[in-house]
C-alpha positions in Angstrom: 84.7 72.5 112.8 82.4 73.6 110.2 83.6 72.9 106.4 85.0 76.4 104.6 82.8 78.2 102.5 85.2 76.8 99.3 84.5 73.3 100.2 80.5 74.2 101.1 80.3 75.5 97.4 82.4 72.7 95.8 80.3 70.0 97.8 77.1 71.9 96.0 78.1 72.0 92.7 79.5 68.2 92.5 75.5 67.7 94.1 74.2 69.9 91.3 76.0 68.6 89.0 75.4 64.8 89.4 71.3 65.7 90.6 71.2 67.1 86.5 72.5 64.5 85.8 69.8 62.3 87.5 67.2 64.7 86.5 67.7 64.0 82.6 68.0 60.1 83.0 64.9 58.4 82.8 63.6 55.8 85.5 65.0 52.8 83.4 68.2 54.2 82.5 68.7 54.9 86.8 67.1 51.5 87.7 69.6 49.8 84.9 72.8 51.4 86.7 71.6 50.7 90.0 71.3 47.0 89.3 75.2 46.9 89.1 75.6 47.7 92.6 75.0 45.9 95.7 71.1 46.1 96.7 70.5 49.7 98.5 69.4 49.6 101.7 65.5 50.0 101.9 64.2 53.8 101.9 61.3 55.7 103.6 59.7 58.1 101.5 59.8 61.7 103.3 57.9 63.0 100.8 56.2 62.1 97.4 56.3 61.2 94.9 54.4 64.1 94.2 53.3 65.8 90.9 52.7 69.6 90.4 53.5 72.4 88.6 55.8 75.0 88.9 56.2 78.4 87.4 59.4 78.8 84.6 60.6 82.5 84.2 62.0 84.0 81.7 63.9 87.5 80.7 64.1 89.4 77.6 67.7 89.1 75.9 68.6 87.0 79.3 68.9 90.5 81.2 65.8 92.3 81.2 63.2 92.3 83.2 61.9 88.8 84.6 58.4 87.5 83.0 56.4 84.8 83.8 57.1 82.0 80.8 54.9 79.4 81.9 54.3 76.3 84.1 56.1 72.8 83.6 55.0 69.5 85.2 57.6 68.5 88.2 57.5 65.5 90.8 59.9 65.7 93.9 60.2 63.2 96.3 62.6 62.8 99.3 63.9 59.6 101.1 65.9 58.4 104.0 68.0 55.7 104.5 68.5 53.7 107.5 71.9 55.5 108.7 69.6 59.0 108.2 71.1 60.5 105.2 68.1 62.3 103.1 68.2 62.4 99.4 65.8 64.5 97.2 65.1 65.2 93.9 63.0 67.2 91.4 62.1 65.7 88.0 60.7 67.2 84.8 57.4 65.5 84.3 55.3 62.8 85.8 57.7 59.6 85.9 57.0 59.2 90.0 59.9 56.0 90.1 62.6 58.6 87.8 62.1 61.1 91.0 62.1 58.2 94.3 65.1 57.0 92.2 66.8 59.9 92.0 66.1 60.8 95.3 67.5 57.3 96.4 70.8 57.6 94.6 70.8 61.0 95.7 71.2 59.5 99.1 73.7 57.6 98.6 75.8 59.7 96.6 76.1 61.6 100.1 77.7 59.0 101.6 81.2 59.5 101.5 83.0 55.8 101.1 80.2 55.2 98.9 80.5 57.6 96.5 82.8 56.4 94.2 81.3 53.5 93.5 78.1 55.0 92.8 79.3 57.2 90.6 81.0 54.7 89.0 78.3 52.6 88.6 75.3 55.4 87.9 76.6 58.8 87.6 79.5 58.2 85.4 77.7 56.2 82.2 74.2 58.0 82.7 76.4 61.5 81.9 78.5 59.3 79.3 75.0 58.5 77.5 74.0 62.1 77.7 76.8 63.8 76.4 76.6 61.6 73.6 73.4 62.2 72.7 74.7 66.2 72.7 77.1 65.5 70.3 75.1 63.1 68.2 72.9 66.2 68.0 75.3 68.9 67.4 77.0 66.5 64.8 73.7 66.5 62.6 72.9 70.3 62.9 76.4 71.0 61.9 75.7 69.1 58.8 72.8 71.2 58.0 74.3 74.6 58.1 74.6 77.1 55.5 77.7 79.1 55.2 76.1 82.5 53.5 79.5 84.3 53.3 80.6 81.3 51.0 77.0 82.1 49.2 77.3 85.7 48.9 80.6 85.1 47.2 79.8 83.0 44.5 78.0 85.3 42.5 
């Protein structure tokens, strides 16, 4: 029986979800958390590393018309594991391991028995770190804003 459109789009948004996660992680930071779990099994690449560019759009007040913004670097990769489950990954920039490291934890996240652990071990602290790093950075533009109600008043 195929799985119900609800599940579908909840499967697909816990994969989006922990793929951003692997996207803003950097190849040591990934390599780091993997270390904690047993050795993966070995990979074939599918595809890549490879580095291009792709085109970011933009619109106006975020509901006009689309525009063309620019390009950013990317490299994607894709790898199998032994059993057949394929991960992939796209990565801002050139780090080629960040993207067949993603890719490989990517794959195993699919795994269902596996997954907790993995996300224990990778998913977990490497959206830990980042949300710290958010609030680190909220914390010190909060402390550099101006109230001008407060300034208009004093006068």
């Amino acid at each position: 029986m195929p799985p119900s459109p609800q599940s579908r789009n909840g499967a697909e948004a816990a994969r989006r979800a922990w793929m951003g996660v692997l996207a803003r992680a950097s190849a040591e930071q990934i390599a780091r958390h993997l270390a904690d779990l047993p050795p993966a099994p070995a990979h074939v690449r599918l595809r890549g590393p490879e580095t291009g560019l792709l085109m970011v759009r933009g619109r106006a007040g975020g509901d006009g018309a689309p525009f063309n913004l620019g390009e950013m670097t990317v490299t994607r990769c894709a790898v199998r594991l032994p059993d057949g489950r394929v991960g992939h990954a796209y990565v801002a920039g050139r780090d080629a391991r960040q993207a067949e490291l993603a890719a490989l934890v990517d794959a195993l996240m699919l795994d269902e028995a596996a997954r907790p652990a993995v996300e224990a071990a990778v998913i977990a602290p490497l959206s830990a770190a980042q949300q710290a790093a958010r609030d680190e950075a909220a914390r010190k533009a909060a402390a550099t804003r101006v109230n001008f109600f407060t300034m208009t008043q004093m006068r």
